[in-house]
C-alpha positions as CSV (number, residue, x, y, z in Angstrom):
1,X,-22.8,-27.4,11.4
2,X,-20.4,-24.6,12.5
3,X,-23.0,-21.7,14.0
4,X,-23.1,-18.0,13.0
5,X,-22.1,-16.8,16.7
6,X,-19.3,-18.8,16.3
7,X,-18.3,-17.3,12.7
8,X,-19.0,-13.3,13.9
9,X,-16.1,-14.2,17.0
10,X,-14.1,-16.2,14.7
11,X,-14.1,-13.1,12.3
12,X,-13.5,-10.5,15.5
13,X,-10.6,-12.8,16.8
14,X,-8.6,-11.9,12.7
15,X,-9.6,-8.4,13.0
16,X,-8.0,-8.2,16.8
17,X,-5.5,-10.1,15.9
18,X,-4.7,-7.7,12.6
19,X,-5.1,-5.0,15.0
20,X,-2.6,-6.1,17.6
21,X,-0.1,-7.6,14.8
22,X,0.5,-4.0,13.1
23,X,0.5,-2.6,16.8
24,X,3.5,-5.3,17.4
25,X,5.2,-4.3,14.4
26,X,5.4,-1.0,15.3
27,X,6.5,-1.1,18.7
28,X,9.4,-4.4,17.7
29,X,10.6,-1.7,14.9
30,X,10.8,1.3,17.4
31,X,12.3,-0.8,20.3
32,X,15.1,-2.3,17.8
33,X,16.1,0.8,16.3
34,X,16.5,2.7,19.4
35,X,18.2,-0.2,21.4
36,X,20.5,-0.1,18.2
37,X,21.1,3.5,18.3
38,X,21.9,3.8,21.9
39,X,24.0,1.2,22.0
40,X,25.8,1.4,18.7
41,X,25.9,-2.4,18.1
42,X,27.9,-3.4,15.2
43,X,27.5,-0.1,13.8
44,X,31.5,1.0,12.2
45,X,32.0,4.3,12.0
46,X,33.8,5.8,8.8
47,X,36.5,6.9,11.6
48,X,36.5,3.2,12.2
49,X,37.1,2.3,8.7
50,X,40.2,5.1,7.8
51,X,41.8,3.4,11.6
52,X,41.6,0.0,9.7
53,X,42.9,0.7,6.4
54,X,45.5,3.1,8.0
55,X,44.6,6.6,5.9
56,X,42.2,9.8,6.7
57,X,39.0,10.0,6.9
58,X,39.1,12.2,3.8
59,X,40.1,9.7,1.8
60,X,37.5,7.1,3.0
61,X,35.1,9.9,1.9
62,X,36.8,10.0,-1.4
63,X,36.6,6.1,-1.8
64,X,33.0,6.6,-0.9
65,X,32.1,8.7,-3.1
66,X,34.4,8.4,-5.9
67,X,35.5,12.1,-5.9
68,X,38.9,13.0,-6.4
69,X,42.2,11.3,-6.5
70,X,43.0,8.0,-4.5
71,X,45.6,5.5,-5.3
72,X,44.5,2.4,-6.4
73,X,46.2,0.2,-3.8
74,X,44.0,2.8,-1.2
75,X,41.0,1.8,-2.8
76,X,41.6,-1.9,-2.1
77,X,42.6,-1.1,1.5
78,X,39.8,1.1,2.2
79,X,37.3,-1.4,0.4
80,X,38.8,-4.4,2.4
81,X,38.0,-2.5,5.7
82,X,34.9,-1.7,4.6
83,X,34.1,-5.3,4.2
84,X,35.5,-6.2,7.5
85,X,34.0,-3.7,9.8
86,X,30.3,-4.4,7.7
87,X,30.5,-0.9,7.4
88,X,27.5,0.7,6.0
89,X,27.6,4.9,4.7
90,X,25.6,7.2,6.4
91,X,22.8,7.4,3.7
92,X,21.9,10.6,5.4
93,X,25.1,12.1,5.8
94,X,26.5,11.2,2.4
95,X,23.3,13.1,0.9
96,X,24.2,16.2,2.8
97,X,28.0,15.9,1.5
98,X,26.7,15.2,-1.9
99,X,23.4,17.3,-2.3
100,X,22.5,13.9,-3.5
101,X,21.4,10.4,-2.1
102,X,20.0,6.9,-2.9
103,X,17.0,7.5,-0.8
104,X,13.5,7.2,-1.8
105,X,10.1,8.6,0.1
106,X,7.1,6.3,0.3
107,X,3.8,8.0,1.4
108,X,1.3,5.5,2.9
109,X,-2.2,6.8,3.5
110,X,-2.6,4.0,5.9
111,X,-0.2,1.1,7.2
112,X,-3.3,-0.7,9.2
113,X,-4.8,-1.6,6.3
114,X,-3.1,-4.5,4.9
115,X,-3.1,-3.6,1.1
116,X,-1.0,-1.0,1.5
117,X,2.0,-3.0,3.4
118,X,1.9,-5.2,0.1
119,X,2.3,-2.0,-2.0
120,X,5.0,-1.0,-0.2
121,X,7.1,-4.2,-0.3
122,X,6.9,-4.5,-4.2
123,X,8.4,-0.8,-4.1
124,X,11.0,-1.9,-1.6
125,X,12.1,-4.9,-3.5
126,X,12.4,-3.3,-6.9
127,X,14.4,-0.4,-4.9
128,X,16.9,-2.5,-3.1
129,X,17.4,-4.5,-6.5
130,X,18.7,-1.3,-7.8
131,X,20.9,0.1,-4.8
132,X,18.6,2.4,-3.2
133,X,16.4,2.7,0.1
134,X,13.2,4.0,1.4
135,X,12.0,6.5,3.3
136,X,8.3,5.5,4.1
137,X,5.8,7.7,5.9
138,X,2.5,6.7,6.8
139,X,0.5,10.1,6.2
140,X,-2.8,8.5,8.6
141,X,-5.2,10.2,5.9
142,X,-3.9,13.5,7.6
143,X,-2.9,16.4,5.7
144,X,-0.3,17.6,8.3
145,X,1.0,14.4,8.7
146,X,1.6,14.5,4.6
147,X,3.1,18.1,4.5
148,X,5.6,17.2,7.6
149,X,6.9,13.8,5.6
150,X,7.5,16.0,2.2
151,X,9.5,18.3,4.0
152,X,11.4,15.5,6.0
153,X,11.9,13.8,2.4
154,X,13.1,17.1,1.0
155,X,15.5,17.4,4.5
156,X,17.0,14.4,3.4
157,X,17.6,15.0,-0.1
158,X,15.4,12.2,-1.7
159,X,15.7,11.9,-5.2
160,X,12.2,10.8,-6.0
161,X,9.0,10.5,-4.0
162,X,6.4,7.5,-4.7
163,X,2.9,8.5,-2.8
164,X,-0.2,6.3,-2.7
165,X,-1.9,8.9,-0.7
166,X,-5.5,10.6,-0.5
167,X,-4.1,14.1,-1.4
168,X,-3.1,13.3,-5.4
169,X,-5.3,16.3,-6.9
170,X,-3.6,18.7,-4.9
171,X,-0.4,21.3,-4.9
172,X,1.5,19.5,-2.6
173,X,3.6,18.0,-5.1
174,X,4.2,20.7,-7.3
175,X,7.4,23.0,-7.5
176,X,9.6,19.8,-6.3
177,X,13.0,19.6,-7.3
178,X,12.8,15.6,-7.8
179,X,10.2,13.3,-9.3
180,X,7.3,12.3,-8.2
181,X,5.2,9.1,-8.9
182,X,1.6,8.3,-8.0
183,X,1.1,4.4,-6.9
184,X,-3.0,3.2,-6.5
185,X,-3.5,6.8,-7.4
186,X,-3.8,8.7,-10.7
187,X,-4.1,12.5,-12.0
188,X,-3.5,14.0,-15.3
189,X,-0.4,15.9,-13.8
190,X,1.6,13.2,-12.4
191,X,3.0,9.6,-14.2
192,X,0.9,6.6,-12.1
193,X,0.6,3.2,-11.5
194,X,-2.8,1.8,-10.4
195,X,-5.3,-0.8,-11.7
196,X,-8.3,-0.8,-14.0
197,X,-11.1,-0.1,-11.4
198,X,-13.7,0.3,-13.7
199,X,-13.3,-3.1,-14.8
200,X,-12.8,-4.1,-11.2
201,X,-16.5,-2.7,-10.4
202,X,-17.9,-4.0,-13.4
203,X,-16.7,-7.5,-12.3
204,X,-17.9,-7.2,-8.6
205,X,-21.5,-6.1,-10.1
206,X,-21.7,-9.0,-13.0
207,X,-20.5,-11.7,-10.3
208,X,-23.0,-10.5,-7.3
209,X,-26.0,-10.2,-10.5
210,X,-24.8,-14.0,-11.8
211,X,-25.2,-15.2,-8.1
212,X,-28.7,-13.8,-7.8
213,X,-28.8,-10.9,-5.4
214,X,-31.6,-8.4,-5.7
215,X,-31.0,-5.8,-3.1
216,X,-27.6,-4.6,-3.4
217,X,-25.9,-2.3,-1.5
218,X,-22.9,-0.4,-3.4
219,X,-20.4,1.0,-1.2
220,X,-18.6,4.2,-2.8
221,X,-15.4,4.9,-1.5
222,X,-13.2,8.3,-1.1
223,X,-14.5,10.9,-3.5
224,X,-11.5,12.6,-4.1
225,X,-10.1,9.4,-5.4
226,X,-10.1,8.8,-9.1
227,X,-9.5,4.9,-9.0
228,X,-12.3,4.7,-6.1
229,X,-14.4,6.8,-8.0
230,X,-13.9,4.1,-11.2
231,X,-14.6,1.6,-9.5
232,X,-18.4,2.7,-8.3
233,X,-18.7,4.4,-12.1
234,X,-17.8,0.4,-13.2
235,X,-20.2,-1.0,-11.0
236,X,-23.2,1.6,-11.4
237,X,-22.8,1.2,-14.7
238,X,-23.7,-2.7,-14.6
239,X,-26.1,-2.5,-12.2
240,X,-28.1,0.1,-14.0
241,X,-27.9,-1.9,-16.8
242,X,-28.9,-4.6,-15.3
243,X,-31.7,-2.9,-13.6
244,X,-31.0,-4.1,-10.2
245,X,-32.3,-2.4,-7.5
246,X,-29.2,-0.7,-5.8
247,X,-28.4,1.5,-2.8
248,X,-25.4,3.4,-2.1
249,X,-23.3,3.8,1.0
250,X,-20.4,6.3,1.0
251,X,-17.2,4.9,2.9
252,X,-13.8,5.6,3.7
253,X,-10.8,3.5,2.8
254,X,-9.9,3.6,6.8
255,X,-9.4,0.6,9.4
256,X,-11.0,3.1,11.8
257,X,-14.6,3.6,9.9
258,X,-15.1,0.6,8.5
259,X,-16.9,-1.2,11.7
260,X,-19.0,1.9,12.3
261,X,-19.7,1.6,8.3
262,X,-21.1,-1.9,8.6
263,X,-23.8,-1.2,11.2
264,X,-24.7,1.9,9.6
265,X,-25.6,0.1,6.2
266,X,-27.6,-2.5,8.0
267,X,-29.3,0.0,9.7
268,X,-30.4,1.7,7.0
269,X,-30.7,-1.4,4.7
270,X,-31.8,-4.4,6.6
271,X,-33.2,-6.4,3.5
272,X,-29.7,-5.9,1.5
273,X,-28.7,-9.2,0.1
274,X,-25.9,-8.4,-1.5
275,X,-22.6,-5.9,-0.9
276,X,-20.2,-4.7,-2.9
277,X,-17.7,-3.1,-1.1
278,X,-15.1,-0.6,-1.8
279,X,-12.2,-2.1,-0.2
280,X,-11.7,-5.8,1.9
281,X,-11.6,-3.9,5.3
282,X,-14.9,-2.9,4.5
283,X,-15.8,-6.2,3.6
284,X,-14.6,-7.7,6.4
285,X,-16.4,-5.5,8.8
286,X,-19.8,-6.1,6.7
287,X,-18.9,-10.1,7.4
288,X,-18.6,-9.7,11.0
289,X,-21.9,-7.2,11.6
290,X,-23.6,-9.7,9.6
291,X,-22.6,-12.7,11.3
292,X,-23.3,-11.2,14.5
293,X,-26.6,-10.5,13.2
294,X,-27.2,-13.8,12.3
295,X,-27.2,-14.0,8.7
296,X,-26.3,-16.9,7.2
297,X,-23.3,-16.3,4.5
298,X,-24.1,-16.6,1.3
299,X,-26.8,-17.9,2.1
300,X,-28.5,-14.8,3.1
301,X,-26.5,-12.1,2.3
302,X,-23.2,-12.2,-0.6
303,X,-20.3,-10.3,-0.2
304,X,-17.4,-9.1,-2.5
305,X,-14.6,-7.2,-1.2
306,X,-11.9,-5.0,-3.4
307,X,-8.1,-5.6,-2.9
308,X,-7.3,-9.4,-2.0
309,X,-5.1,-8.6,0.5
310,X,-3.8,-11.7,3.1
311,X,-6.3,-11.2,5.4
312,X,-9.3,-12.3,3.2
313,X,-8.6,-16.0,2.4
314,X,-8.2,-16.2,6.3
315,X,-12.0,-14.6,7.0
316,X,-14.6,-17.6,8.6
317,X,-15.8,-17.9,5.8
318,X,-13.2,-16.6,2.9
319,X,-13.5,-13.8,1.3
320,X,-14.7,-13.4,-2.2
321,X,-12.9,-10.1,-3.7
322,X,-11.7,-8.1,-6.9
323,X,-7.8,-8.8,-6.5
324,X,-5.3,-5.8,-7.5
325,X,-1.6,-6.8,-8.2
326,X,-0.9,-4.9,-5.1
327,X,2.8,-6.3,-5.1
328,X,3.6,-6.1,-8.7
329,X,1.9,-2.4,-8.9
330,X,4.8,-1.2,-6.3
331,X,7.3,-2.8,-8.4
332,X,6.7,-1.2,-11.7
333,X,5.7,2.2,-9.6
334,X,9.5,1.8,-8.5
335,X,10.7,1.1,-12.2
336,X,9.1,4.2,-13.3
337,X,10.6,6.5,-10.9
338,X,14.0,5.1,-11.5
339,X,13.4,5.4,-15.4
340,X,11.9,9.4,-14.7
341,X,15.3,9.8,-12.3
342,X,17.9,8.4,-15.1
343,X,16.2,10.4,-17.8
344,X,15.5,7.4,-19.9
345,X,12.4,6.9,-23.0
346,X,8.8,6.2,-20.9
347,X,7.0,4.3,-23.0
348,X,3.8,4.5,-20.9
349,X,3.7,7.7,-18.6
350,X,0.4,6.0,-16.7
351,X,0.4,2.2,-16.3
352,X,-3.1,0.6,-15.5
353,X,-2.8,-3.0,-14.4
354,X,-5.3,-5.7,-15.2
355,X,-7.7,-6.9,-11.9
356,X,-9.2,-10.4,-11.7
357,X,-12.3,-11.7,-9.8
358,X,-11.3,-14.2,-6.4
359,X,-14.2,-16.6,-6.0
360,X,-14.0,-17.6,-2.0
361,X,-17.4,-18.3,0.0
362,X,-19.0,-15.1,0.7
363,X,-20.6,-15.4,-2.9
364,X,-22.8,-18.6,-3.8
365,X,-21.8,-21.4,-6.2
366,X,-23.0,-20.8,-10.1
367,X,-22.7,-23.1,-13.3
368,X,-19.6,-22.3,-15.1
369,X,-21.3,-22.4,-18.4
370,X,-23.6,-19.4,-17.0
């Protein structure tokens, strides 16, 4: 039998190793893009590409942007040089010369947390499908931090802004001269794309009643958050109904409060048996206290985290969990900005995506005929 000590450093070793992979990431991207930049590899310059093709660098530009005259045969020179050389346009520069550009701004709240990553990668496919590139900012649940990327986006002439950050029910949005589109977020003033959390917390409260906990603690996330806030609503709801006894912990969405989190609620609520939390960082933390503890999982205590991102089905032991399309939510949060942008027919200004209920082994076994 595998012991709890060993499952609580199991457990620690993901969460370091999360830790030190998005800490890797960040440094390998900073590293490559100024080695790149100061040493210019393979990086053709338009100069480079009117040398080639033997014309001006005006009528490169006019190529480029397909403005004014060139002569066909140009064209065909100017294109085969371009293909040559790998030459890529200054996104930035051809925005500025344009007052237009094919850049997109992402807001993260977040990039620790893995669910977010997965958000943004659905937008970034859907984008580069359709020409364009991203701008992505990760706002650290800081206002500032949020402020200084809108006006970066607006310095480079974005034509639409997707944000998935904490500050939807505010003014920073308003008085843009582009579109904006709310992913994992909704308001009444902006078009979204999120999933149903009120179903999502009715689910994790019917699954943790079905497996017989009694003493559940119900962790509510962000209060400024709509879709957090329909989540707890779903699973208050059930419990109530149910007539559980319930306790509630309020918690962030953050990477950075979710350990502190997890000894505060077993502080508070040592007899909990059950946990629904609010996101799987949470959950994962909650694992790891508990473990450390010595609680034997499921056995003693269930948990069911919110999200499914990667991470879970690598906890010791898995993680059971609400799962949101996080991929195909960025995807169709891209499709609406592009449909907003080319002035075409939305059929749905606000697009709520179903959720669905992972059974891991943080929740015990039931009869499927329950």
């Amino acid at each position: 039998m595998i012991k709890d000590g060993f499952k609580a450093s199991f457990v620690s070793t993901c969460l370091r190793r999360l830790q030190l992979y998005v800490a890797r990431e960040k440094i390998i991207c900073y590293y490559v893009c100024n080695r790149l930049h100061m040493r210019g590899e393979s990086m053709a310059t338009i100069r480079d590409v009117a040398k080639k093709a033997g014309v001006s660098v005006a009528t490169v530009s006019r190529v480029l942007n397909n403005k004014g005259y060139a002569h066909e045969d140009t064209r065909k020179l100017v294109n085969e040089a371009i293909k040559e050389l790998n030459y890529k346009p200054n996104e930035v520069a051809r925005s500025l010369y344009n007052k237009k550009s094919r850049l997109i701004g992402l807001l993260l709240p977040d990039i620790r947390n893995p669910y977010f990553p997965e958000l943004a990668r659905g937008v970034e496919d859907e984008m580069q499908e359709q020409g364009l590139h991203l701008i992505i900012g990760n706002a650290d649940e800081k206002l500032e931090k949020e402020i200084d990327y809108i006006q970066t986006f607006k310095q480079n002439n974005v034509i639409g802004i997707i944000s998935a950050t904490n500050q939807a029910e505010t003014k920073l949005y308003e008085n843009l001269s582009f579109p904006v589109v709310l992913l994992d977020r909704t308001t009444n003033s902006y078009p979204s794309v999120y999933a149903d959390g009120l179903d999502g917390g009715k689910k994790a409260a019917q699954e943790m009643i079905r497996r017989g906990s009694k003493r559940i603690a119900l962790l509510k996330g962000p209060i400024e958050l709509r879709t957090a806030q329909d989540r707890f609503k779903g699973a208050v709801d059930e419990l109530c109904n149910a007539n559980v006894d319930f306790q509630v912990i309020t918690s962030s969405f953050s990477f950075h409060d979710a350990e502190k989190m997890a000894k505060t609620l077993f502080e508070k609520f040592p007899e909990t048996d059950g946990v629904i939390a609010s996101n799987d960082l949470s959950a994962a933390a909650i694992l790891h206290e508990a473990l450390r503890m010595g609680k034997s999982i499921p056995d003693d205590l269930q948990i069911i985290g919110y999200d499914d991102i990667p991470l879970s089905k690598l906890l010791f032991p898995p993680l059971s969990t609400i799962r949101q399309p996080a991929y195909d939510m960025g995807r169709e949060a891209a499709k609406l900005l592009m449909k907003i942008i080319n002035k075409q027919p939305l059929a749905q200004k606000n697009i709520q995506m179903p959720v669905t209920f992972i059974e891991r082994q943080t929740t015990r076994k039931v009869e499927k005929n329950d």
